[in-house]
C-alpha positions as a Markdown table, in Angstrom:
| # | Residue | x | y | z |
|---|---|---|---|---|
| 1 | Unk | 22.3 | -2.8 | 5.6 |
| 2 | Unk | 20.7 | -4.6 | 8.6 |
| 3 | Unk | 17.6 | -6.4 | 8.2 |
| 4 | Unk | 14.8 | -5.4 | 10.8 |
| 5 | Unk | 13.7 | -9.0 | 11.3 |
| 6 | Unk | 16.1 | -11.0 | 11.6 |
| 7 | Unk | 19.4 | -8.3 | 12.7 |
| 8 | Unk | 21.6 | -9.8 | 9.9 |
| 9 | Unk | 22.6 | -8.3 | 6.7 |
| 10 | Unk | 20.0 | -7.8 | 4.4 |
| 11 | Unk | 19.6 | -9.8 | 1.4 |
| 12 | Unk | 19.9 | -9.0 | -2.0 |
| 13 | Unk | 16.9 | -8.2 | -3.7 |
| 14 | Unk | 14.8 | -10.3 | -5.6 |
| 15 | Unk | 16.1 | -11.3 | -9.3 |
| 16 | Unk | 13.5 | -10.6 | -12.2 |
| 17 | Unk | 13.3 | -14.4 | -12.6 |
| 18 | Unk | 13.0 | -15.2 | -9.2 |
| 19 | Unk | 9.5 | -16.4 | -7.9 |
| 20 | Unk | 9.7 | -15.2 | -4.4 |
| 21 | Unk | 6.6 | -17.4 | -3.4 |
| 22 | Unk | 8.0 | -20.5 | -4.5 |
| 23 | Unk | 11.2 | -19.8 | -3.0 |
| 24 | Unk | 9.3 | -19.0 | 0.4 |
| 25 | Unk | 7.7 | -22.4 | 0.0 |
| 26 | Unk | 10.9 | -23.6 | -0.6 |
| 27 | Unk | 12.9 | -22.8 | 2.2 |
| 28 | Unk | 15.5 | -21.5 | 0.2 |
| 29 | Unk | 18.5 | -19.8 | 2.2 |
| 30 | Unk | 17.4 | -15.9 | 2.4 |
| 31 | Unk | 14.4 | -16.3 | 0.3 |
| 32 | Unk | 12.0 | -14.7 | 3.3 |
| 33 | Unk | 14.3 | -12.2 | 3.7 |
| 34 | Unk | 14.6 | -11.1 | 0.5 |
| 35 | Unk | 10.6 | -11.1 | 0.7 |
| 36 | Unk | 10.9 | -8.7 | 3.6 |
| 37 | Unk | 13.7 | -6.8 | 2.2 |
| 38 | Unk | 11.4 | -6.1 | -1.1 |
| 39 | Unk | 7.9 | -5.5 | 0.2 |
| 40 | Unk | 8.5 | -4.2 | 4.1 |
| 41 | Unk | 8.5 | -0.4 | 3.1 |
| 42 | Unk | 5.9 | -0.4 | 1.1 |
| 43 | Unk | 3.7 | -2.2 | 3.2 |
| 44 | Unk | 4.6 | -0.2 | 6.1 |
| 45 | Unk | 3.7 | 2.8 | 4.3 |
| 46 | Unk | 0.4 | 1.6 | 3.0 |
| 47 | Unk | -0.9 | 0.5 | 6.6 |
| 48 | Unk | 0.2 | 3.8 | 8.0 |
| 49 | Unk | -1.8 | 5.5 | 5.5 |
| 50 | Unk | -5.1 | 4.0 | 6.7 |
| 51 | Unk | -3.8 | 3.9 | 10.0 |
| 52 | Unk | -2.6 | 7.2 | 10.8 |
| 53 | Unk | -0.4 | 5.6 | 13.5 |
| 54 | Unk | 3.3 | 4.4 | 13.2 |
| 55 | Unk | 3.3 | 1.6 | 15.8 |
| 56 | Unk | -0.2 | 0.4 | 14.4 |
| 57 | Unk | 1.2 | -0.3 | 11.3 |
| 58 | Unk | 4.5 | -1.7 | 12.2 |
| 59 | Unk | 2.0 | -4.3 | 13.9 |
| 60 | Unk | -0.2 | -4.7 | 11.0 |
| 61 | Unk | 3.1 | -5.3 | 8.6 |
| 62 | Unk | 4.8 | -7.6 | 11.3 |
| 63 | Unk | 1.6 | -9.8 | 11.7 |
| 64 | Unk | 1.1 | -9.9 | 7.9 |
| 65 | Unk | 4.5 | -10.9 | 7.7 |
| 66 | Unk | 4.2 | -13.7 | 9.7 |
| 67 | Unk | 0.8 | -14.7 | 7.9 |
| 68 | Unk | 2.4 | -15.1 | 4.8 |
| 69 | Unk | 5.2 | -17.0 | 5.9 |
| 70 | Unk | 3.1 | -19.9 | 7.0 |
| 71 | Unk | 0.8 | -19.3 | 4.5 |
| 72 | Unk | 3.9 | -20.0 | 1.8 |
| 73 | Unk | 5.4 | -22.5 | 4.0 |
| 74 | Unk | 3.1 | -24.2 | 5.6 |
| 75 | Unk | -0.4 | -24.0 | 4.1 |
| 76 | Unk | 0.1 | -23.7 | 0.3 |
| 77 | Unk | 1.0 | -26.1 | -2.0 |
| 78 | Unk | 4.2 | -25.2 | -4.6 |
| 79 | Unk | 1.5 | -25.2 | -7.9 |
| 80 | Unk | -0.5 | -22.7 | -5.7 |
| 81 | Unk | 2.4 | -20.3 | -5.1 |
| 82 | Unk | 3.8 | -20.7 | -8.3 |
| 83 | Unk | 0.7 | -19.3 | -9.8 |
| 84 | Unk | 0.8 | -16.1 | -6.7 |
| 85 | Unk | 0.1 | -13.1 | -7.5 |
| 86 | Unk | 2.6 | -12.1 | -4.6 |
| 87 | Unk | 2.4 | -8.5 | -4.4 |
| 88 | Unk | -1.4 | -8.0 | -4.1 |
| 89 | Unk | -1.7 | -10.7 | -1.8 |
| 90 | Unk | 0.6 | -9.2 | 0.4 |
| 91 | Unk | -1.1 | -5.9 | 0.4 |
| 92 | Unk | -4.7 | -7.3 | 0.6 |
| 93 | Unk | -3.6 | -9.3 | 3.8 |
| 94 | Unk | -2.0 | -5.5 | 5.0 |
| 95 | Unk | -5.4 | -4.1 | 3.9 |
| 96 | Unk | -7.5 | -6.9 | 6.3 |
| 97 | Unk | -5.9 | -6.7 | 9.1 |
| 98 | Unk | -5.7 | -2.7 | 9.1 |
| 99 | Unk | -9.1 | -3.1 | 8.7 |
| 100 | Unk | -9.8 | -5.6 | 11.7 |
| 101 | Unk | -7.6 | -3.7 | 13.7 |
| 102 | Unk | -9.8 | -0.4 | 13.0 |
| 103 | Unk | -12.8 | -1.9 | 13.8 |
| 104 | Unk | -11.5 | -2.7 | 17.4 |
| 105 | Unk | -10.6 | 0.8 | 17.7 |
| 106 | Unk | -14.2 | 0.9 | 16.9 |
| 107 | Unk | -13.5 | 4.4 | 14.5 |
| 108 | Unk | -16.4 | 5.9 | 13.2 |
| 109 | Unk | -17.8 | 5.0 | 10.1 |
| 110 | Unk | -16.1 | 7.3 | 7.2 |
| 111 | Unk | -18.3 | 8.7 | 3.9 |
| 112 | Unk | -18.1 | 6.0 | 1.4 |
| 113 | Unk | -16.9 | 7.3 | -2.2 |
| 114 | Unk | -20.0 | 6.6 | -3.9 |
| 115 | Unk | -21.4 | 10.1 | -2.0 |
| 116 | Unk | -18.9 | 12.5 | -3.8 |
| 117 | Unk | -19.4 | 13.9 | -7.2 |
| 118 | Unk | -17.1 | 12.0 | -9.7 |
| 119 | Unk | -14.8 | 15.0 | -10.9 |
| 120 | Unk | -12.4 | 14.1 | -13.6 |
| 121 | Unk | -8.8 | 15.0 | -12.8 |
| 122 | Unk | -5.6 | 14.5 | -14.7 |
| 123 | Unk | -2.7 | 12.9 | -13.4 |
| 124 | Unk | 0.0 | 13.8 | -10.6 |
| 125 | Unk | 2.0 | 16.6 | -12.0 |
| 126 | Unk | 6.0 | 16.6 | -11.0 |
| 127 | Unk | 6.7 | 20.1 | -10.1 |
| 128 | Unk | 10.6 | 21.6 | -10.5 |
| 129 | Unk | 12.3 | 23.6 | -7.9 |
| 130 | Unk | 14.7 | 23.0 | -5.0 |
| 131 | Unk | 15.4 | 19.9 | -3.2 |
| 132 | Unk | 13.9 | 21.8 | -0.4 |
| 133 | Unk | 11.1 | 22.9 | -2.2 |
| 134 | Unk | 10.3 | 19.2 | -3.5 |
| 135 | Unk | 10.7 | 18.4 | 0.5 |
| 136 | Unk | 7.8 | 20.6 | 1.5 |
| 137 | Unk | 5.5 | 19.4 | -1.5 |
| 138 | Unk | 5.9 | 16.2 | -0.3 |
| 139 | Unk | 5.1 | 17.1 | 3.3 |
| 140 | Unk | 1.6 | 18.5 | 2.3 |
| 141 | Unk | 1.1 | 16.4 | -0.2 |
| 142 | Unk | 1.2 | 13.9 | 2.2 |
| 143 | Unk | -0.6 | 15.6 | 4.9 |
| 144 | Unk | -3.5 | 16.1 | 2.7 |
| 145 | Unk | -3.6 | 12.8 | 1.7 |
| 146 | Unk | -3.9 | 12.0 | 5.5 |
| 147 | Unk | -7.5 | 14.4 | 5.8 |
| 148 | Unk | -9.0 | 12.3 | 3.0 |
| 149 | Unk | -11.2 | 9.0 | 3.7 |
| 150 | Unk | -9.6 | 5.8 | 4.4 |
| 151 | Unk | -10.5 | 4.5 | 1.0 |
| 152 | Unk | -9.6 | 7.2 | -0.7 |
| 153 | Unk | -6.1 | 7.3 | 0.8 |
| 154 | Unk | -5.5 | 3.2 | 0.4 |
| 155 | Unk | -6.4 | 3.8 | -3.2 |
| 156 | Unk | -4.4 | 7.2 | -4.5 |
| 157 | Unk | -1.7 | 4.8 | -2.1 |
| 158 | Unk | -1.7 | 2.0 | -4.3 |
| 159 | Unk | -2.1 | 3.9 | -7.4 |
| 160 | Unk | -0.1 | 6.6 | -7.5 |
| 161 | Unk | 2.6 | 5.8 | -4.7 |
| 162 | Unk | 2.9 | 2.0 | -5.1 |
| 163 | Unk | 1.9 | 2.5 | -9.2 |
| 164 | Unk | -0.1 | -0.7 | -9.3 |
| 165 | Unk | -1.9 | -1.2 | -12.2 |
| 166 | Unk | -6.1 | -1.4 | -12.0 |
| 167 | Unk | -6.0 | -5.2 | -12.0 |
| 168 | Unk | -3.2 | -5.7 | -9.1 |
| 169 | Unk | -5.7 | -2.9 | -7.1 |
| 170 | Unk | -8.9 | -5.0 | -8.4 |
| 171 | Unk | -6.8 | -8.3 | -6.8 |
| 172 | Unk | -6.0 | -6.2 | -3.3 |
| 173 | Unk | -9.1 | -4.4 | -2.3 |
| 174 | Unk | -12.0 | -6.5 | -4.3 |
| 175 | Unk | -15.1 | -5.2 | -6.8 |
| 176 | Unk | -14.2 | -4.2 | -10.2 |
| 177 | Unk | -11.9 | -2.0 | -12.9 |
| 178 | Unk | -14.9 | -0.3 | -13.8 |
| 179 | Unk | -16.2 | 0.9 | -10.1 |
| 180 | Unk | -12.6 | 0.7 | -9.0 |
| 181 | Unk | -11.4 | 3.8 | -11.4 |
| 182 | Unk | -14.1 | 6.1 | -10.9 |
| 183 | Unk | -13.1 | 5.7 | -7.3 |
| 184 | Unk | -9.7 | 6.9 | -7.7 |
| 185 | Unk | -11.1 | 9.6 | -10.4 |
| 186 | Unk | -12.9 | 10.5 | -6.9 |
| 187 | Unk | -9.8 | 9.9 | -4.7 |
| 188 | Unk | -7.8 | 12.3 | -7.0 |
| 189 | Unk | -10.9 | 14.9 | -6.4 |
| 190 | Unk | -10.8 | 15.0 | -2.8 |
| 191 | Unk | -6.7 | 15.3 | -2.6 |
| 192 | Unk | -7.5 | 18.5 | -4.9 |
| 193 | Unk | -9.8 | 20.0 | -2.2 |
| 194 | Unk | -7.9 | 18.9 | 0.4 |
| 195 | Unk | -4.7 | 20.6 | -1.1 |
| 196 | Unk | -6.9 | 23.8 | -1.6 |
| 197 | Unk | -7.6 | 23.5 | 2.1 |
| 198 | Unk | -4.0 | 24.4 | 2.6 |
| 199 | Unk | -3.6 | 26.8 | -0.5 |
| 200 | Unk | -2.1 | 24.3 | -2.4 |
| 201 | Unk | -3.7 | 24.1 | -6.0 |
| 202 | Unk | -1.7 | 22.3 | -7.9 |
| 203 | Unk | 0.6 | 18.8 | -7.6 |
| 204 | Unk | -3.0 | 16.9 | -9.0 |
């Protein structure tokens, strides 16, 4: 398997044991590209879904990349990595700079969360039937998902596709547990309706 940074063969992936940040700060051989190897898809995915635009993202991801390779090299001491929590970090730089690069889109302000009634709904359901069938579920699901607000699609994003736990959220997008999880109890409440939208009522 290629590597998309650096055209050579991708690394294996990160060992349990291994602290990724440390070995960044390192310089150990094919420690960066392990890095990328582990957290490239998922960040691309999350800037795309506050994005809405492929080569937007792959921008945000490639610049974040960059960022955190000086940061870990460069700018950060080894006590301070060492004690990284790498994989919010990561995302929270994603989160900025898909943020910064909205704003000079200038978008329109979206409806905050706090305006929506606070609906409790249960989790994500997995649904049997056909590979092909499981296909199409995904497509709206994810097409729904892509009507809501931007917060409310970063946050069912890290929740429920990246399945972070509160805290790691907490660490990537600020304010509290509390706050945080009647925001994704809101989240879940706007995929419903937008599923309904498409006459979809189930899958949350």
């Amino acid at each position: 398997m290629k590597n998309s940074w650096t055209g050579g063969e991708a690394a294996p992936l990160e060992l349990p044991e291994e602290n990724l940040a440390v070995a960044v700060h390192r310089s150990e051989p094919g420690a960066f590209e392990r890095l990328i190897d582990r957290f490239e898809s998922p960040l691309y995915s999350y800037a795309h879904g506050i994005l809405q635009n492929p080569f937007d993202a792959q921008e945000v991801v490639q610049d974040a990349m960059m960022r955190a390779h000086r940061a870990l090299t460069r700018q950060y001491d080894e006590a301070r990595c060492a004690a990284l929590a790498l994989r919010p970090w990561l995302f929270r730089t994603v989160r900025n700079l898909c943020l910064n690069k909205r704003r000079s889109k200038r978008h329109q302000l979206e409806q905050p969360l706090e305006s929506f009634d606070d609906g409790r709904l249960g989790p994500f359901v997995r649904l049997e039937g056909s590979e092909l069938e499981r296909k199409q579920e995904v497509e709206l699901l994810r097409r729904a998902i892509a009507l809501l607000p931007v917060e409310a699609r970063e946050l069912i994003l890290l929740r429920f596709m990246e399945e972070m736990s509160y805290g790691e959220i907490v660490r990537t997008v600020g304010g509290t547990e509390a706050a945080l999880r009647g925001k994704v109890f809101r989240s879940l409440k706007l995929l419903r309706e937008a599923l309904a939208k498409k006459g979809v009522t189930y899958a949350v």
